[in-house]
DRENVO-824123 format. One record per residue (C-alpha): residue number from 1; residue in one letter; chain; x, y, z negated. Coordinates in nm, 4 decimals, padded with zeros to 6 digits, m for minus. Example, Ala and Ser with C-alpha at 12.3 -4.5 7.8 and 13.67 -1.06 7.14 Angstrom:
REM residues 2
   gudo   tifi   kolmar          X          Y          Z
      1      A        A    01.2300   m00.4500   m00.7800
      2      S        A    01.3670   m00.1060   m00.7140
END
This chain:
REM residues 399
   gudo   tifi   kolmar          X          Y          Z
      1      X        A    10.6968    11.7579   m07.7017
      2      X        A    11.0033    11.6815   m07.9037
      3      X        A    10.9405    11.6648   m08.3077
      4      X        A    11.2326    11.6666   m08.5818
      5      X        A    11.2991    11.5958   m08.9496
      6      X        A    11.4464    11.8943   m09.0905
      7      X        A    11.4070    11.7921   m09.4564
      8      X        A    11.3996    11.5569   m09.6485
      9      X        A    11.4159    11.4315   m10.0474
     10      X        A    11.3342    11.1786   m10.2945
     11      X        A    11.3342    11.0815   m10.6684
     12      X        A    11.5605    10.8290   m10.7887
     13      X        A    11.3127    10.5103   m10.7552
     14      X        A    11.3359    10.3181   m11.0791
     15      X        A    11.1471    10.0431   m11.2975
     16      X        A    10.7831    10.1050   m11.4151
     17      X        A    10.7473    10.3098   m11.6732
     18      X        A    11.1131    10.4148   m11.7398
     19      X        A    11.0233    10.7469   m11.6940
     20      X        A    10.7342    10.9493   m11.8605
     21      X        A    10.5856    11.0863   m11.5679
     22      X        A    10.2445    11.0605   m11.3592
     23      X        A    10.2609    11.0339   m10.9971
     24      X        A    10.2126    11.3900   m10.8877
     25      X        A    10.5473    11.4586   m11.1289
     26      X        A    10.7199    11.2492   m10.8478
     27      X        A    10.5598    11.3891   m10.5234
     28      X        A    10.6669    11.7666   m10.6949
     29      X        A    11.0576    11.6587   m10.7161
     30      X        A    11.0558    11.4402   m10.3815
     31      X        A    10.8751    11.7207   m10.1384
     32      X        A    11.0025    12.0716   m10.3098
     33      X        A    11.3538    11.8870   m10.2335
     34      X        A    11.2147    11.8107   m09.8865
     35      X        A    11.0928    12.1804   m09.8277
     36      X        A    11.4102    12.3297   m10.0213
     37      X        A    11.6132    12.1334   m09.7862
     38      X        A    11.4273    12.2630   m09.4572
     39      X        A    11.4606    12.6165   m09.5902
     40      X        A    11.1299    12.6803   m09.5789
     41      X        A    10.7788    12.7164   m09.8378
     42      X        A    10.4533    12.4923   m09.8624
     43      X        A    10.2490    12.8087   m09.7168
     44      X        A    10.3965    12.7481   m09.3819
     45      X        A    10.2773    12.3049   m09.3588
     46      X        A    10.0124    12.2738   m09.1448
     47      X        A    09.8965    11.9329   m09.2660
     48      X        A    09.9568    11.6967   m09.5022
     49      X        A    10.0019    11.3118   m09.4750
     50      X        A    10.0103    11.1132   m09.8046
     51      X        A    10.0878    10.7442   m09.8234
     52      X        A    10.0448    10.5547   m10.1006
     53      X        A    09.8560    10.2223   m10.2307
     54      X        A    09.8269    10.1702   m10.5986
     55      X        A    09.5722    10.4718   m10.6601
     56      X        A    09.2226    10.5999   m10.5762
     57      X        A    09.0361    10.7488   m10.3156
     58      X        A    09.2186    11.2067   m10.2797
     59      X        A    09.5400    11.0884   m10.4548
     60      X        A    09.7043    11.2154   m10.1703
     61      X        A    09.5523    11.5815   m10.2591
     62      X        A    09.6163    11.5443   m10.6435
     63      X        A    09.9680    11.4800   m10.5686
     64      X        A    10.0335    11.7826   m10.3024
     65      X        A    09.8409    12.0480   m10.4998
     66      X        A    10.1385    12.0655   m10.6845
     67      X        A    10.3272    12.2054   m10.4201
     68      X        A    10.0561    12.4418   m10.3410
     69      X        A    09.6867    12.4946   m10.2964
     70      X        A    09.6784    12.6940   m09.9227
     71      X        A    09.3356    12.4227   m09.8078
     72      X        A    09.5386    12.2471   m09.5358
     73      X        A    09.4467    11.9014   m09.4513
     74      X        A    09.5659    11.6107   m09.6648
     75      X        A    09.5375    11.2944   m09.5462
     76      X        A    09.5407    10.9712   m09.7907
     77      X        A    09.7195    10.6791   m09.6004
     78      X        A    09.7422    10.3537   m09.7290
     79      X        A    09.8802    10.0690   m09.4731
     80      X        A    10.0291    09.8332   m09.7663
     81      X        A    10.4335    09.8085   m09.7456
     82      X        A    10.3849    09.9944   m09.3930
     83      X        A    10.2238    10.2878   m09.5442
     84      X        A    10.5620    10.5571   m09.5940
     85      X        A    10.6154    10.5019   m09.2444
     86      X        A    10.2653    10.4974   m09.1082
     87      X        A    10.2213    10.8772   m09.2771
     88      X        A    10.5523    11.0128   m09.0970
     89      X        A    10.4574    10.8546   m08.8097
     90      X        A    10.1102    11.0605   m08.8248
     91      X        A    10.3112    11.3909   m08.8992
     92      X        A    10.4816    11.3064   m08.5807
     93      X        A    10.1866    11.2684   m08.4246
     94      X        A    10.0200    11.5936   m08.5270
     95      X        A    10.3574    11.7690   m08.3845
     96      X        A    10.4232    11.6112   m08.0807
     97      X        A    10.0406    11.6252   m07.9787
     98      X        A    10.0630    11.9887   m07.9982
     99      X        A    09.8577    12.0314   m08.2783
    100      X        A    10.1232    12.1382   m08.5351
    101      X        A    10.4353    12.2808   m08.6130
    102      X        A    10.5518    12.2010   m08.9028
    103      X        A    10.4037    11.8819   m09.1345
    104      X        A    10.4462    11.7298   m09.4548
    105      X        A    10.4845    11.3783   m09.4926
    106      X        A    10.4738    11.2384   m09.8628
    107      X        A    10.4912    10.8899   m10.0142
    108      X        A    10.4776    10.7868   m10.3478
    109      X        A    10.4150    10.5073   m10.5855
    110      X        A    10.3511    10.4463   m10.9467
    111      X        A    10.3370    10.0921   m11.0080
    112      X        A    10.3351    09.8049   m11.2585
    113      X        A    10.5940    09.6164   m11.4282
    114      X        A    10.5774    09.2050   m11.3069
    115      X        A    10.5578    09.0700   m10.9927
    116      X        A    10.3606    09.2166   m10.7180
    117      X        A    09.9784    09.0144   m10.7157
    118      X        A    09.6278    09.1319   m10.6148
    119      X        A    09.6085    09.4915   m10.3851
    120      X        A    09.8560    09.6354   m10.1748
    121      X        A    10.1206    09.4132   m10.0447
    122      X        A    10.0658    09.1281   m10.2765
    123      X        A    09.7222    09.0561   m10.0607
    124      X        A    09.4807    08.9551   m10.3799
    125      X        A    09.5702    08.6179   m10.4158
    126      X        A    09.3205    08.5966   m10.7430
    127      X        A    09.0728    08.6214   m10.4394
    128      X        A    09.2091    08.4161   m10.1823
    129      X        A    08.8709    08.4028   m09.9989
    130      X        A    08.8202    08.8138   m09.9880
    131      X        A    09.2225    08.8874   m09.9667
    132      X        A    09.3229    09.1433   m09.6743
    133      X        A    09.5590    08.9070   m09.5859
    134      X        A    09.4104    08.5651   m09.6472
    135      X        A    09.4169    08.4755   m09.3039
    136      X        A    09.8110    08.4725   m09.3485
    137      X        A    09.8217    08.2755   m09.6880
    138      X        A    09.5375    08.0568   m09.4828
    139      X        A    09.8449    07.9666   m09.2772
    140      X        A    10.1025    07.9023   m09.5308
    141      X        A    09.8370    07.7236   m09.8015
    142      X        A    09.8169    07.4956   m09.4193
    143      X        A    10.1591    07.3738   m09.3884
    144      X        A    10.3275    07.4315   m09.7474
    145      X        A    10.0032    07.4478   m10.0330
    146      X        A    09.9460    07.7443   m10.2512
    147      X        A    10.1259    07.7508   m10.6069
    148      X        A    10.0560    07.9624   m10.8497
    149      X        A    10.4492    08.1317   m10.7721
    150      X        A    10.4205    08.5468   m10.6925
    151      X        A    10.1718    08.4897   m10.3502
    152      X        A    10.4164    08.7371   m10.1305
    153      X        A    10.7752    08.5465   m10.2622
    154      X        A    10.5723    08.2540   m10.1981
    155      X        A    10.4946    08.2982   m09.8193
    156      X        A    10.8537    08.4779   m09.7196
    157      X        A    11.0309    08.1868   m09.9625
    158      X        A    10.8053    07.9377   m09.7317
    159      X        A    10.9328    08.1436   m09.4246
    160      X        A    11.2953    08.1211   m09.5358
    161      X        A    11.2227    07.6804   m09.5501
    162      X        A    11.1409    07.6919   m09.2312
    163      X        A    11.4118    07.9135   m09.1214
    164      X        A    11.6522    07.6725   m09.2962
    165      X        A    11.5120    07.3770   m09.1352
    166      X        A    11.4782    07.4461   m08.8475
    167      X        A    11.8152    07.6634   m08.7674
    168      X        A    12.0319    07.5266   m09.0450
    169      X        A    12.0403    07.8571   m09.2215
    170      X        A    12.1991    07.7981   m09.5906
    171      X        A    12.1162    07.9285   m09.9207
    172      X        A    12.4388    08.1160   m09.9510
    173      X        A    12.3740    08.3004   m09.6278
    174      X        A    12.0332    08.4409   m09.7331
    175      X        A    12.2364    08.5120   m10.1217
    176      X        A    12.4507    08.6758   m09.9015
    177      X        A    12.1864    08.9166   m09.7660
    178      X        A    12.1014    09.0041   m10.1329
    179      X        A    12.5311    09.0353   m10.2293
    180      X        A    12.5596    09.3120   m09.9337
    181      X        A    12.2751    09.5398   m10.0235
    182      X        A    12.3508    09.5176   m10.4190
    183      X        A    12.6644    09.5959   m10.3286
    184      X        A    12.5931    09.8913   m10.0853
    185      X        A    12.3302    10.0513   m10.3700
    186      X        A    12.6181    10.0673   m10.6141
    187      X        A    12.7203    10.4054   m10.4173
    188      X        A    12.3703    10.5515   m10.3971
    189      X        A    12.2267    10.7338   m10.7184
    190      X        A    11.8604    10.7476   m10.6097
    191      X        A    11.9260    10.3298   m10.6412
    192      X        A    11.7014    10.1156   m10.8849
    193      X        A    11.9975    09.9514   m10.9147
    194      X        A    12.3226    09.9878   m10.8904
    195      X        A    12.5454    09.6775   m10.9531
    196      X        A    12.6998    09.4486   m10.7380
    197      X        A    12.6922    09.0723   m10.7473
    198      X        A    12.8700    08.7686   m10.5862
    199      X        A    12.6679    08.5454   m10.3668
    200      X        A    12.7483    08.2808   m10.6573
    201      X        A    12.5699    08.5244   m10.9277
    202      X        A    12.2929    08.5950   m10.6891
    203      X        A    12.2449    08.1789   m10.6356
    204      X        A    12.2525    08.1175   m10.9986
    205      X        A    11.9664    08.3855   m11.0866
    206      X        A    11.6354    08.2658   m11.1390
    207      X        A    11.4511    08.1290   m10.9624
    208      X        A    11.1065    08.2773   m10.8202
    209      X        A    11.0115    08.0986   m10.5310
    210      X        A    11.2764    07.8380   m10.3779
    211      X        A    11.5375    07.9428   m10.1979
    212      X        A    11.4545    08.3047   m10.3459
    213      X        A    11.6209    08.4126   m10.6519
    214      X        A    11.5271    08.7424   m10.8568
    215      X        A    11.8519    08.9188   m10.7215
    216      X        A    11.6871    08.8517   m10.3264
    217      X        A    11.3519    08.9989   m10.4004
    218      X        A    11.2805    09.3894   m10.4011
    219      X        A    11.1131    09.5008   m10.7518
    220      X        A    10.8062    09.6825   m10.8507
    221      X        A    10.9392    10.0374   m10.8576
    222      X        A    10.8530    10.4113   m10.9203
    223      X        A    10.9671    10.6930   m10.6903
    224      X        A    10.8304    10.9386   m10.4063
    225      X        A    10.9744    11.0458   m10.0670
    226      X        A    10.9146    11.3107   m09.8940
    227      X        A    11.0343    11.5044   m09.5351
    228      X        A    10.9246    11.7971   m09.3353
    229      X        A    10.8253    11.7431   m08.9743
    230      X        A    10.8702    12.0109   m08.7106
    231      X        A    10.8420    12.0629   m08.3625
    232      X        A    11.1118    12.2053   m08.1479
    233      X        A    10.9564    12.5481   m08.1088
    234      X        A    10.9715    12.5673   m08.5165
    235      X        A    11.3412    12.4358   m08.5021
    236      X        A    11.4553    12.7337   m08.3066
    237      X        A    11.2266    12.9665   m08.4486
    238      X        A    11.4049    12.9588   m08.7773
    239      X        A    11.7453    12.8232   m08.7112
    240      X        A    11.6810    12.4912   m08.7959
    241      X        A    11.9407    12.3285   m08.5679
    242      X        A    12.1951    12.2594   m08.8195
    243      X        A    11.9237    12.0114   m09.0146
    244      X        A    11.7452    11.8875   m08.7267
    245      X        A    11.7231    11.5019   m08.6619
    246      X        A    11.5111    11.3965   m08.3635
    247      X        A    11.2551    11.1387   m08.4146
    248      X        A    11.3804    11.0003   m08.0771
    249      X        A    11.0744    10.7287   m08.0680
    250      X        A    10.8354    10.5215   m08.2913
    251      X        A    10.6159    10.2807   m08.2774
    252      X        A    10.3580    10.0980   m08.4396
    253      X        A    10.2209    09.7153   m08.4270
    254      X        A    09.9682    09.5559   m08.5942
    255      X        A    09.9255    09.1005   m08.5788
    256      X        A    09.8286    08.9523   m08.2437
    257      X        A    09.7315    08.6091   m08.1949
    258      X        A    10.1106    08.5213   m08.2240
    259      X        A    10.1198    08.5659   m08.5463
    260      X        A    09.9019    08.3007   m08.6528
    261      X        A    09.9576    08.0441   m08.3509
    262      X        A    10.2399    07.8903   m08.4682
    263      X        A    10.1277    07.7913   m08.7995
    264      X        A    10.4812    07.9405   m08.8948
    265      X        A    10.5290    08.1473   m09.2100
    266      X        A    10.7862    08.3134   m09.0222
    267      X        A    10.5521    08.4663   m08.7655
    268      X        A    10.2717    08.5418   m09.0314
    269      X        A    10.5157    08.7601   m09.2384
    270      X        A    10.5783    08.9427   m08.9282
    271      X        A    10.8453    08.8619   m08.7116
    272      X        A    10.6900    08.9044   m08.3858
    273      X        A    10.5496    09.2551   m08.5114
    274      X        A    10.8904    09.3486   m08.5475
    275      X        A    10.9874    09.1879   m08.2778
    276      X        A    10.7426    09.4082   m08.0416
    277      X        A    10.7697    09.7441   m08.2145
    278      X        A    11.1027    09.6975   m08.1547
    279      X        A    11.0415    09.6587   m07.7775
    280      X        A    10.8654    09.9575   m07.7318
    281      X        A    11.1038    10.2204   m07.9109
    282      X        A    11.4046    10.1234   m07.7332
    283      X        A    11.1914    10.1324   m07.4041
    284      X        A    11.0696    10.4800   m07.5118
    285      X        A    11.3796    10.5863   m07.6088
    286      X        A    11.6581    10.4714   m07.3527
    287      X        A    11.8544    10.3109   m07.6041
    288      X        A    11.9008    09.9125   m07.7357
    289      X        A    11.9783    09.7823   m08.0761
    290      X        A    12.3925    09.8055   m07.9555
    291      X        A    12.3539    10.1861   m07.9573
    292      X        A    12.2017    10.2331   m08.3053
    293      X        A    12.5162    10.3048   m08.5576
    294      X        A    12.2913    10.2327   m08.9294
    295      X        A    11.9977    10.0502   m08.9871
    296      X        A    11.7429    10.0792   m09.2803
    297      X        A    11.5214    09.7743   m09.2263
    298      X        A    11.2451    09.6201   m09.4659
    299      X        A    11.4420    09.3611   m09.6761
    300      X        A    11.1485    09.3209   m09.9409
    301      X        A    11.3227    08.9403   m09.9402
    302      X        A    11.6222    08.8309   m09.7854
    303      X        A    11.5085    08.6310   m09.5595
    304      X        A    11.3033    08.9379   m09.3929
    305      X        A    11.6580    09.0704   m09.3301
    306      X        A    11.7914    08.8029   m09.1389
    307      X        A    11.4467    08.7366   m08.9589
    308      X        A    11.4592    09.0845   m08.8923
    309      X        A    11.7731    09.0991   m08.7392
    310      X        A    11.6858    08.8277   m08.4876
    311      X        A    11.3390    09.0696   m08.4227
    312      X        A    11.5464    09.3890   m08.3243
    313      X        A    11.7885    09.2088   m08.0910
    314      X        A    12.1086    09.2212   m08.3360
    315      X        A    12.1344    08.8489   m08.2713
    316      X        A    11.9817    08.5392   m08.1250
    317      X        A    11.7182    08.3334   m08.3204
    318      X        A    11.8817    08.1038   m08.5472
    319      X        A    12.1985    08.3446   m08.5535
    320      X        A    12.1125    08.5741   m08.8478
    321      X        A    12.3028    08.3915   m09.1347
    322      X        A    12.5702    08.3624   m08.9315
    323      X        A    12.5488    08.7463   m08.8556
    324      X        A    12.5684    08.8433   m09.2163
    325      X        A    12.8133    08.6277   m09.3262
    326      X        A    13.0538    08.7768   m09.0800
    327      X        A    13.0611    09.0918   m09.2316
    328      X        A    12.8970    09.2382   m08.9190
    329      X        A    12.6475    09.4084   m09.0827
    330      X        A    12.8279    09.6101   m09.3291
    331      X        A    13.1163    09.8832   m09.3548
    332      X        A    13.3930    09.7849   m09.0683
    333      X        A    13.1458    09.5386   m08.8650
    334      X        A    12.8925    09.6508   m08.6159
    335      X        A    12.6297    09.7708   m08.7802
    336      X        A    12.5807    09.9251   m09.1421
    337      X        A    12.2878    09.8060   m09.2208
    338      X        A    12.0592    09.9291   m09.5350
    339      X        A    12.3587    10.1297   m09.6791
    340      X        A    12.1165    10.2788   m09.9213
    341      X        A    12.0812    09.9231   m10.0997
    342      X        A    11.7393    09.8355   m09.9340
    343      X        A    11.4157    09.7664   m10.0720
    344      X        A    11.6472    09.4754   m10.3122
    345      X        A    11.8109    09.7343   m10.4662
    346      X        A    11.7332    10.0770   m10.4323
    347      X        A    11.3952    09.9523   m10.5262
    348      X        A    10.9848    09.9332   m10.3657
    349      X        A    10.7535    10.1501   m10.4495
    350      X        A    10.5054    10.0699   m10.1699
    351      X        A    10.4102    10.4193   m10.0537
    352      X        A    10.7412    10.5936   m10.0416
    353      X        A    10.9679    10.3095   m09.8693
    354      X        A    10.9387    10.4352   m09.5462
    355      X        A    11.0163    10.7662   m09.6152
    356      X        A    11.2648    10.7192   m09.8173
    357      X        A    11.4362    10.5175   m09.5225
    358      X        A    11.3780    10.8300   m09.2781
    359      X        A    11.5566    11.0380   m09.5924
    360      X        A    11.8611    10.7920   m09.6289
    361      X        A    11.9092    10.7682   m09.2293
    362      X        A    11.8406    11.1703   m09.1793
    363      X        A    12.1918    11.2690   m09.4697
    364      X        A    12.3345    10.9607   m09.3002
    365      X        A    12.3057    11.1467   m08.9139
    366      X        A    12.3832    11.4734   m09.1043
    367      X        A    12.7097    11.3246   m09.2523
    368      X        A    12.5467    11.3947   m09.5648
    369      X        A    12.5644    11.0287   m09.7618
    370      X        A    12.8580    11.0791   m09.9604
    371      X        A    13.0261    10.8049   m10.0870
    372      X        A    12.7694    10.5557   m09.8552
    373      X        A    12.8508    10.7739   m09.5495
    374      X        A    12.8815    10.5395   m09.2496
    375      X        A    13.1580    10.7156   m09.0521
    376      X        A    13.0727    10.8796   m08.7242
    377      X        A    12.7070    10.7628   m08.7620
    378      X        A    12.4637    10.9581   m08.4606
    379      X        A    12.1775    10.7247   m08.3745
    380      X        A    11.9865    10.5186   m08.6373
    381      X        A    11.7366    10.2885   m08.6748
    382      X        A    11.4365    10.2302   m08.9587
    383      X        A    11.2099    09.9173   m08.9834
    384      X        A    10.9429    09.8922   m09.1984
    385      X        A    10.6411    09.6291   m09.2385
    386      X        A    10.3491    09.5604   m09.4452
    387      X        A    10.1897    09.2053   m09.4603
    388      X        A    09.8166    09.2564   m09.3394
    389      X        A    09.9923    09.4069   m09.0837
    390      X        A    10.1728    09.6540   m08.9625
    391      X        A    10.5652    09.7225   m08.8310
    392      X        A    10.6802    10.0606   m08.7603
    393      X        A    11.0261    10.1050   m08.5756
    394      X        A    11.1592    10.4701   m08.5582
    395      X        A    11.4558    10.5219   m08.3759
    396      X        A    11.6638    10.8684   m08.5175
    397      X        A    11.8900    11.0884   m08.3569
    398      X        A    12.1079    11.3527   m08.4366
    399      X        A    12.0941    11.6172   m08.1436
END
């Protein structure tokens, strides 16, 4: 059974505490946008995925009772950067298993200002010992020590080292990660931030864990996403056809034993994760990463960009700075990757990134991206990962 997005919306993500609001505020403007867009009222969801990692236990039901109170089943998701993605890919679940017709997916996140530390992606490095994810600092603390530097710029910086030693990548090319997205965001107003900078700017920044500057590392944000899941039968039963994108395939990974065999900061933040998810969804869906027209992939540091590049096939390993600084992966080269600005610059709030790429690829396969539009665009792509771990690929399609 086929299942489609047939609406979507979000809130502008911005900086903690800009905004007077509590978190179900945000979940009301991101999913009555989603529903408004599908045509259609919270009395007809089924079910009701909520990701999100920052608050308690039935968050998830605080935050949808303000679209309604009809007793379906809310789920409270929480899979640390993974987690937007991990709830739409349970609302696709419920559909194409038969179950449903029509879901809700919802992420959000209120967060605080600083650097990311203990809980959610940050892994708890106050408690190294009891961390989530202290088997993957285990690895880096092995080969590079621990400083007292933000614990998850610390292990991707430490990934980007090794990356540069090993394959000659250069501190301009990963600046030049963080110049392209900046510069894409400037065109998207649901963008933390919208101002572009020169790879020289971005280099001079501060510093926050060598090579990574400030203007390479996606900031604590506030926002929700949201987008309405539907099965093919619900499509034509209302006349969805003209909003329907096809959630083509998906899939999910979690660490195997290559993640940690290396010793390599590159594999513990993920790379083979990708690297497999990515596998799977163009062997489920027929199609390779040279059919995919946009790409919204997890650049919570530049150097995820480029390792995730070499992970979904765009290039060989080694090749990814070389990639970007083509221009290959912008307007006019191959791929338009992370027109919405990316996690760098539209912003991170843990719980709605992955819906929120599902929303920017859906009005990008719609022709609905405005001023961001990527010109002819029919087939896209969305990577997301959480350290801990988890990758989810979704490949999109407009029918």
């Amino acid at each position: 059974m086929k299942s489609y997005i047939v609406g979507v919306g979000m809130t502008k993500f911005e900086k903690p505490e800009t905004r007077d609001w509590q978190y179900w505020d945000m979940v009301k403007e991101a999913g009555t946008q989603a529903l408004q867009d599908a045509g259609i009222t919270y009395d007809q969801v089924e079910q009701v995925p909520v990701g999100y990692c920052f608050q308690p236990s039935t968050a998830g039901q605080r935050a949808a009772y303000e679209l309604g109170l009809t007793g379906v089943p809310v789920y409270n998701v929480n899979n640390n950067c993974a987690t937007g993605s991990t709830a739409l890919m349970m609302a696709r679940q419920f559909v194409e298993g038969g179950l449903n017709d029509c879901v809700l997916a919802l992420g959000f996140e209120k967060m605080a200002r600083g650097a990311l530390g203990g809980g959610g992606d940050g892994g708890g490095a106050s408690d190294f010992k009891t961390s989530p994810v202290a088997r993957h600092y285990g690895i880096m603390a092995a080969r590079h020590g621990f400083e007292m530097t933000p614990p998850t710029a610390q292990i991707f910086g430490n990934a980007a080292r090794e990356h540069m030693e090993k394959y000659g990548t250069t501190e301009a090319q990963l600046a030049a990660v963080g110049a392209k997205n900046h510069r894409h965001s400037t065109n998207n107003p649901y963008a933390q931030f919208q101002d572009a900078y020169t790879v020289d700017e971005i280099l001079a920044a501060r510093t926050v864990h060598r090579p990574l500057t400030k203007l390479q590392c996606s900031p604590t944000s506030d926002g929700a996403a949201a987008a309405v899941v539907v099965s093919e039968r619900f499509v034509e039963r209302h006349g969805l056809e003209s909003k329907a994108v096809e959630i083509t395939a998906q899939a999910m990974t979690t660490d195997t034993g290559e993640s940690f065999a290396s010793g390599s900061c590159v594999d513990a933040v993920g790379q083979p994760m990708s690297r497999e998810a990515a596998r799977r969804v163009y062997e489920a869906s027929g199609l390779g990463i040279e059919d995919m027209d946009v790409v919204e992939l997890h650049d919570c540091f530049s150097v995820n960009e480029l390792l995730t590049y070499e992970a979904l096939g765009m290039c060989a390993p080694g090749e990814s700075g070389k990639l970007v600084e083509s221009g290959a992966t912008t307007y006019g080269g191959r791929w338009v990757v992370n027109p919405s600005g990316g996690l760098i610059s539209k912003g991170h709030p843990l719980g709605a990134t992955g819906i929120a790429q599902a929303a920017e690829l859906t009005w990008q396969l719609r022709g609905e991206a405005g001023a961001r539009q990527v010109e002819g665009a029919r087939v896209g792509l969305a990577h997301n990962i959480g350290l801990g771990g988890a990758a989810v690929v979704t490949v999109l399609r407009r029918p």
